[in-house]
C-alpha positions as CSV (number, residue, x, y, z in Angstrom):
1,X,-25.4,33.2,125.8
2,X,-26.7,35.4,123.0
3,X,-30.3,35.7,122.3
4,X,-32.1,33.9,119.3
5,X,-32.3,37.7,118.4
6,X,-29.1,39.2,118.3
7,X,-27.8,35.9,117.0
8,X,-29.8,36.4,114.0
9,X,-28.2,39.7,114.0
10,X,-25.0,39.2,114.1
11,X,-25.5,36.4,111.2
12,X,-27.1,39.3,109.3
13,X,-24.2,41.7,109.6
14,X,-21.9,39.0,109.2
15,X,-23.9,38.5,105.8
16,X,-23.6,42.4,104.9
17,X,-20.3,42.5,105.5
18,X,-18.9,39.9,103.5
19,X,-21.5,40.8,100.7
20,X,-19.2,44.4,100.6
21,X,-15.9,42.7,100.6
22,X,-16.8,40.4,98.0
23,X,-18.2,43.5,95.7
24,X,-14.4,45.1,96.4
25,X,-12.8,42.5,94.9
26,X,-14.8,42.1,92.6
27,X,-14.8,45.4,91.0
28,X,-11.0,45.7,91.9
29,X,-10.7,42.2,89.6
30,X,-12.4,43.7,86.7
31,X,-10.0,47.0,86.7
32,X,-7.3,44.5,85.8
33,X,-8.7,41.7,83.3
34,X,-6.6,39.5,81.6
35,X,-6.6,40.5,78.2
36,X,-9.4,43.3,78.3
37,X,-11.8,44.4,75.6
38,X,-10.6,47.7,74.3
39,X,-14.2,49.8,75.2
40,X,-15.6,53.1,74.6
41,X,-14.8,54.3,78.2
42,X,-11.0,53.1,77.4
43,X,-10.5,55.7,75.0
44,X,-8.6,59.0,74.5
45,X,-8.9,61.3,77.3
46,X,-11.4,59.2,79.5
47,X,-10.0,56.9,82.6
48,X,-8.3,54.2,80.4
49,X,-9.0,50.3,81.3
50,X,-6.0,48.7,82.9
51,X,-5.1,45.4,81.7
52,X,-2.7,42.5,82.9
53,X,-1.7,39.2,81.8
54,X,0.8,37.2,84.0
55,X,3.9,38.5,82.3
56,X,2.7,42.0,81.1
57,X,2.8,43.7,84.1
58,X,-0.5,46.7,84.0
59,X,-0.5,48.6,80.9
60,X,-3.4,51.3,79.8
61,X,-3.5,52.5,76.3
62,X,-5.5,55.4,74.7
63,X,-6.1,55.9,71.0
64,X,-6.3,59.7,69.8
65,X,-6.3,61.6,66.8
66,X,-3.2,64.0,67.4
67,X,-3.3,66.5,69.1
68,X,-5.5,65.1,71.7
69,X,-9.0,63.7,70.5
70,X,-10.3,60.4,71.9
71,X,-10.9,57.8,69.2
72,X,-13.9,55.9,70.7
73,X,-14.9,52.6,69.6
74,X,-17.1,53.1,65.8
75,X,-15.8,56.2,65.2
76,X,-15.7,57.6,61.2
77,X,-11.8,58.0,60.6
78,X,-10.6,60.1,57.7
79,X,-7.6,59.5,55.5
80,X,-5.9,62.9,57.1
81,X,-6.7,61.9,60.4
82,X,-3.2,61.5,62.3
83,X,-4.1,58.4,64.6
84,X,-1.5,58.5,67.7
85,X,-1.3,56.3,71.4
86,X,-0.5,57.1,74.5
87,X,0.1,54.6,77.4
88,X,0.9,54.6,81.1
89,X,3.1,51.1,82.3
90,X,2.9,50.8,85.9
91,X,4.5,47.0,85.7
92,X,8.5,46.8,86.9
93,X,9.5,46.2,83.3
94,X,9.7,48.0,79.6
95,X,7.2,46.4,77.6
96,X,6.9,46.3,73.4
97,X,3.6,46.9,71.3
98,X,3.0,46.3,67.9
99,X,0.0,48.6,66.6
100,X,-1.3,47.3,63.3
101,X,-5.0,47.7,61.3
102,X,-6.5,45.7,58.9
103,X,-8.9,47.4,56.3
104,X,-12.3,46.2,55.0
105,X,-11.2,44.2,52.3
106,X,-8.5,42.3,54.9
107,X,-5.2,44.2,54.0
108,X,-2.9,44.6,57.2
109,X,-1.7,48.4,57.6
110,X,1.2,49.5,59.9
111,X,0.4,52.1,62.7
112,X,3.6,51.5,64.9
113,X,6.2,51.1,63.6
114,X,6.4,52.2,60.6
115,X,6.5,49.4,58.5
116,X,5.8,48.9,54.8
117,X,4.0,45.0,54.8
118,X,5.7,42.7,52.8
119,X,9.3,44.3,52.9
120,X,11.9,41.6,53.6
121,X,13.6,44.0,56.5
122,X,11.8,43.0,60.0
123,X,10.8,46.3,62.1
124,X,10.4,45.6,65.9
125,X,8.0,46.8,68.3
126,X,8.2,49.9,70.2
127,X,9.0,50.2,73.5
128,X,7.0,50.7,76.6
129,X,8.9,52.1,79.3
130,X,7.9,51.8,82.8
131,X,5.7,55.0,83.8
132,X,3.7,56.2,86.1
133,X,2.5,59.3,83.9
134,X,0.4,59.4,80.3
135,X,3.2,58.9,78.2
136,X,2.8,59.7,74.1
137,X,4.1,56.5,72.0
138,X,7.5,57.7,70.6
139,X,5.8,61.2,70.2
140,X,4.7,59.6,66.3
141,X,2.1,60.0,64.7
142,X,0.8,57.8,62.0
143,X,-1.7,58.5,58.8
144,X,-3.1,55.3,57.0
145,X,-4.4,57.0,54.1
146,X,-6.9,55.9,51.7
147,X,-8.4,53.3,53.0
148,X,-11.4,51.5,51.5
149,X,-14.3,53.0,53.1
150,X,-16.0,50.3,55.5
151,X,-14.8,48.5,59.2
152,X,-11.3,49.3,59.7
153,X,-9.9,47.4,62.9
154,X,-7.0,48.9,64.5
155,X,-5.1,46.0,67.2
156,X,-2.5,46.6,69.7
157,X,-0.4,43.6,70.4
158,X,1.5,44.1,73.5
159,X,4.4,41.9,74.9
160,X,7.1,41.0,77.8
161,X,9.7,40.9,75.6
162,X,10.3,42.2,71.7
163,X,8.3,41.3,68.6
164,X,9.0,42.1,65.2
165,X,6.8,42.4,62.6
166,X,7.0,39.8,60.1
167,X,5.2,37.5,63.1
168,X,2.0,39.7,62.6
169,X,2.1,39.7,58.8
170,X,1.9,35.3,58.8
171,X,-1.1,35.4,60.3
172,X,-4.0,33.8,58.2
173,X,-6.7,35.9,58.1
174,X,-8.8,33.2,60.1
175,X,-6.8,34.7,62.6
176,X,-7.2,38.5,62.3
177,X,-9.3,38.7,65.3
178,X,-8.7,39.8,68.9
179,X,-9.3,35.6,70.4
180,X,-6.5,34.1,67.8
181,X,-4.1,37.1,68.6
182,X,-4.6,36.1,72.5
183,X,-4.6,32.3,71.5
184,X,-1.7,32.7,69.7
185,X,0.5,35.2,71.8
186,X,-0.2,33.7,75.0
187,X,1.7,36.0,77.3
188,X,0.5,39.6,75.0
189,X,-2.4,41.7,76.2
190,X,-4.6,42.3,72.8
191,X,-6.6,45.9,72.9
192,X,-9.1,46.6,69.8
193,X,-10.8,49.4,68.0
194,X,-13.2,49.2,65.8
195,X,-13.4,52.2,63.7
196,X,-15.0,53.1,60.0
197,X,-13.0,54.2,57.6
198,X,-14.7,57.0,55.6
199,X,-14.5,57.2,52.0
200,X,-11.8,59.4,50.1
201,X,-12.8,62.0,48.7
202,X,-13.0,63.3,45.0
């Protein structure tokens, strides 16, 4: 029979070691949250974030002004500035994303596709392919513009299956926010940035 001692020990390293485990899964849980907050250390060139929902597979998306710097979350973007994604899609599947900004004053702008709101032609999202590599969206680029200067809120919406626009452009605006996008497109993972648009120039 063991010892009052080493039974207490034992109970002790029992503790410890179920006290690790429970940190592994819990870090390893928080790599793939359902539906994850776009962050600064999801960004451009850093380590992105990797999201799942139960249909969506793991996804990562970065957000860059071409050729290759890291938007980050409150970043000053520039009419000239080209803004372009990357992804890597280590689910089984293609997936589809819609990537879409709305302005200060509300107005909804097209990042990709390229789609001119309020056109009675649907565009549909772009595809996702399944890979293990950083992978440039389409190899486009997009430019919004002049934009009026202020919050500028760039979304990417993306889905199991295909989406075409027109389903983004009936939203109210009560529901231009990252919680009615997920409430609404149940199986979608919903990444944000929040950027400034800077004023245009004279």
């Amino acid at each position: 029979m063991l010892s009052p001692r080493l039974m207490a020990e034992n109970r002790r390293a029992i503790i410890v070691v179920s006290s690790v485990a429970a940190v592994t899964v819990l870090l390893w849980g928080y790599s793939l949250v359902p539906g994850a907050h776009f962050s600064p250390t999801a960004t451009g060139g850093a380590p992105g974030r990797w999201m799942r929902r139960p249909s969506t597979g793991r996804v990562s998306l970065h957000f860059f002004r071409w050729p290759g710097v890291p938007l980050r979350a409150g970043d000053t973007l520039t009419p000239a500035d080209p803004i372009a994604i990357s992804y890597r899609n280590l689910g089984n599947e293609s997936l589809w994303a819609l990537i879409f900004a709305y302005d200060a004053t509300g107005e909804l702008h097209w990042v990709n596709p390229h789609h001119t709101p309020g056109t009675r032609t649907d565009d549909v999202s772009v595809q996702l392919v399944k890979s293990s590599a950083e992978r440039n969206l389409d190899g486009e680029v997009a430019r919004l513009g002049d934009l009026p200067p202020g919050p500028l809120t760039v979304f990417a919406l993306v889905t199991p299956g295909i989406m075409v626009t027109s389903r983004i452009e009936r939203l109210v605006p009560s529901e231009e926010n990252r919680q009615s996008l997920l409430d609404r497109f149940p199986d979608a993972v919903v990444v944000e940035l929040p950027l400034i648009a800077a004023p245009t120039r004279p």
